[in-house]
C-alpha positions as CSV (number, residue, x, y, z in Angstrom):
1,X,-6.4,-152.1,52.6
2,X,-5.0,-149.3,51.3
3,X,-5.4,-150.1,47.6
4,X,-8.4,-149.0,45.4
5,X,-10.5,-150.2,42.4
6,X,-12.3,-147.7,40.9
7,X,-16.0,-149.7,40.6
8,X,-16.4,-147.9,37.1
9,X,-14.2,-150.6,35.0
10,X,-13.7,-147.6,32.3
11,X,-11.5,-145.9,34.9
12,X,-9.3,-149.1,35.5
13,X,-5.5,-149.2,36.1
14,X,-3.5,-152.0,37.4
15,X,-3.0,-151.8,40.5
16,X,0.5,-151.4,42.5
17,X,2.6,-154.6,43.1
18,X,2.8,-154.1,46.5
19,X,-0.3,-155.4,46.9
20,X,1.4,-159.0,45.8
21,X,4.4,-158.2,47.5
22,X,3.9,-156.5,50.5
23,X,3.9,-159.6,54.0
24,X,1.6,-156.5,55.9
25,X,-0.7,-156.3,52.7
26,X,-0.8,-160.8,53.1
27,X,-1.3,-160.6,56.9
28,X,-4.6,-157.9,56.0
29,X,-5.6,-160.4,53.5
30,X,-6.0,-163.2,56.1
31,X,-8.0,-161.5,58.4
32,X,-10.2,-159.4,55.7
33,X,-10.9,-162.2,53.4
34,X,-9.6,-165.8,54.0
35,X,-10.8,-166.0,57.6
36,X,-14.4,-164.3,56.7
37,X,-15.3,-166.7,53.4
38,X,-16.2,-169.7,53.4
39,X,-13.3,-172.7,52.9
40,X,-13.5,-175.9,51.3
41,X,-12.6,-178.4,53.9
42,X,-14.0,-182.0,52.5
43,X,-16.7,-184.1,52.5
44,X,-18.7,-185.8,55.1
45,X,-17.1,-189.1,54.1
46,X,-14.2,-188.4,56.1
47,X,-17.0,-188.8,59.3
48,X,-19.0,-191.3,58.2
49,X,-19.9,-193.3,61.5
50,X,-20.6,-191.9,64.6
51,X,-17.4,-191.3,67.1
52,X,-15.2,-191.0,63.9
53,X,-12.7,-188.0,64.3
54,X,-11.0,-186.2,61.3
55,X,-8.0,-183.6,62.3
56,X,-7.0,-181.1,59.4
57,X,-5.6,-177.4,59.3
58,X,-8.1,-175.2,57.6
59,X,-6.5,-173.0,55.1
60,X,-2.7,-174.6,55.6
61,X,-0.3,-172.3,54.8
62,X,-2.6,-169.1,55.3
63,X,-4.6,-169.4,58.2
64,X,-3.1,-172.7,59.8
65,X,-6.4,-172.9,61.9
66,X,-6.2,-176.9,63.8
67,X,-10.1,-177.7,63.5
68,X,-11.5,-181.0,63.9
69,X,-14.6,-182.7,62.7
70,X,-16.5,-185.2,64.5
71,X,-18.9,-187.1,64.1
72,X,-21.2,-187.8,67.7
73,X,-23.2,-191.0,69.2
74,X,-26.3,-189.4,68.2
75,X,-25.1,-189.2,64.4
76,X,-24.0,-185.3,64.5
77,X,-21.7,-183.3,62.5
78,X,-19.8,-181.2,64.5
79,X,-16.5,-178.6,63.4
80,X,-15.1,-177.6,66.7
81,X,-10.8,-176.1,67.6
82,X,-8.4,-178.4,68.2
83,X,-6.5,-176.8,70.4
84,X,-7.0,-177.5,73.7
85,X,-8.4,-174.2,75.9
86,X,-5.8,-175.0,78.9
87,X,-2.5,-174.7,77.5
88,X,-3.3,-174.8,73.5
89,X,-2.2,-178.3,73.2
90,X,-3.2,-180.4,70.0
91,X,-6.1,-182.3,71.1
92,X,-6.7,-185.1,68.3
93,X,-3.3,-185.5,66.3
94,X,-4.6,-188.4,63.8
95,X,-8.0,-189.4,62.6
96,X,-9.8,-192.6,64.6
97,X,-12.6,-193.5,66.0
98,X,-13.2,-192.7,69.7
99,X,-15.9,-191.9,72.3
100,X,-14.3,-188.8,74.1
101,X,-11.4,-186.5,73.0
102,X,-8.6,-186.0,75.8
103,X,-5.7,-183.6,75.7
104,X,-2.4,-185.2,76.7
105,X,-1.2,-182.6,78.7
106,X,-3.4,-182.3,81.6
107,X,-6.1,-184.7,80.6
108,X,-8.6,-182.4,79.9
109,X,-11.8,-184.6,78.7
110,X,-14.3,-183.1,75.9
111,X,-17.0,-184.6,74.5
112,X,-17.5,-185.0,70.6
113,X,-19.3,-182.1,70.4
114,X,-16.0,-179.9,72.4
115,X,-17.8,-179.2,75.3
116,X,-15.3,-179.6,77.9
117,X,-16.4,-183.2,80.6
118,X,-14.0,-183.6,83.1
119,X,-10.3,-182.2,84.6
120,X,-8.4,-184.6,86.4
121,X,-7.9,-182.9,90.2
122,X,-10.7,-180.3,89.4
123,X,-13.6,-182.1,90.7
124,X,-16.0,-179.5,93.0
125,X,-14.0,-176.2,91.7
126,X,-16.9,-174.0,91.9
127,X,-17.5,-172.0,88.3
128,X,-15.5,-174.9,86.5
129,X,-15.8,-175.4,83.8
130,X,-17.1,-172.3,82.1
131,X,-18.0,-171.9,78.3
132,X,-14.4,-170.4,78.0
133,X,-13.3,-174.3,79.1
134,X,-15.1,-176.0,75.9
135,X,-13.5,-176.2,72.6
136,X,-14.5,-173.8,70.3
137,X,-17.0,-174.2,67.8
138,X,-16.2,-173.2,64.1
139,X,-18.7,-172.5,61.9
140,X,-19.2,-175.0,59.3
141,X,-22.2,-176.2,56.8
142,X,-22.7,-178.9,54.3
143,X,-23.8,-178.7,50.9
144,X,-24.3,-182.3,49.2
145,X,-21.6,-184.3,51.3
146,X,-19.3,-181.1,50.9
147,X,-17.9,-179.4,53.8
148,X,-17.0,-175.9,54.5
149,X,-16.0,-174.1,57.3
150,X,-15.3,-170.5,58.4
151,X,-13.5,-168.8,61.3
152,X,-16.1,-165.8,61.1
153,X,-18.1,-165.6,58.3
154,X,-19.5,-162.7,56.6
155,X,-22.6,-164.3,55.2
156,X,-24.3,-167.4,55.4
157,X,-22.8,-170.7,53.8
158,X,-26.2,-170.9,51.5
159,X,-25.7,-167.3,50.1
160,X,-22.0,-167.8,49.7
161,X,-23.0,-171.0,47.7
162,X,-26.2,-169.3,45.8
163,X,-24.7,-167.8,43.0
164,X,-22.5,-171.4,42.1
165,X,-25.6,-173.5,42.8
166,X,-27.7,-171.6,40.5
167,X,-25.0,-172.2,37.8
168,X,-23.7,-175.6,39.0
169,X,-27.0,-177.1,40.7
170,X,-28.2,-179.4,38.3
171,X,-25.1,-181.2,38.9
172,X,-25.1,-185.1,40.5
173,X,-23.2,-183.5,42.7
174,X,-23.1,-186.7,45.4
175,X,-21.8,-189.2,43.3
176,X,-18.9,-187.0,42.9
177,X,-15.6,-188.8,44.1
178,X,-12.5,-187.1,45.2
179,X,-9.1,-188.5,43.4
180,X,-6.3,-187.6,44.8
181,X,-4.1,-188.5,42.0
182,X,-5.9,-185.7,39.8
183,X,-5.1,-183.1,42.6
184,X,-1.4,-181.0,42.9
């Protein structure tokens, strides 16, 4: 970015209003800071039991990233895209509970986990699939039951969370209960 802030707080000035106004200075802020720290994206009630699927946008109305959680057959958490890798289709569209994912527009088949299964007509293409072929995985971690994900993180979920759990920590956090009447 092409603003500065002089470290020494005696030499502070405000700093320009482009920096709130300017869409080039928003798209840099995307890329430098939203989509390398860590976002809150819920809690591991919304995949409770294994094969349960939960949908949502990370960041909506900034990144507009489609992830999607899951929860396995062996009782894993996984945070994977869900956008198809053929032709960036929507994979899941609505939270369920299901023992495969499938994309509706050429059938692609992924497991839970987004590694891609099966291609209807591909059977016996040599070098198919590929790792490009699986969904990809975002990088998520769990704190308590809380969830939070990152599209490429600049540090580690438990030293982004170090400096609030040393404040916070002591905290029943778990018996915490979102209400979304309370929420704008």
């Amino acid at each position: 970015m092409r603003f500065h802030v002089d470290p020494d707080i005696r030499k502070a000035s405000t700093i320009s209003s482009d920096f709130y106004r300017d869409p080039a200075v928003w798209e840099e802020a995307k890329s430098k800071i939203f989509a390398k720290s860590w976002q809150f994206i819920g809690d591991a009630d919304s995949v409770k039991v294994p094969g349960q699927l939960h949908p949502l946008t990370l960041l909506e109305g900034c990144l507009d990233e489609p992830i999607l959680l899951t929860r396995d057959a062996q009782d894993r958490l996984h945070c994977i895209s869900n956008v198809c890798t053929h032709r960036a289709n929507i994979v899941v569209e609505a939270g369920g509970n299901e023992r495969f994912l499938r994309c509706r527009y050429h059938g692609r088949r992924f497991g839970l986990d987004g590694r891609l299964q099966s291609m209807p007509e591909f059977d016996g293409v040599e070098g198919f699939p590929c790792e490009s072929d699986h969904l990809a995985q975002v990088p998520f971690g769990q704190w308590g039951k809380f969830l939070f994900a990152s599209l490429d993180p600049q540090c580690s979920l438990e030293d982004f969370l170090r400096p609030m759990a040393e404040r916070i920590g002591w905290m029943p956090l778990t018996m915490l209960n979102h209400e979304p009447s309370r929420s704008t």
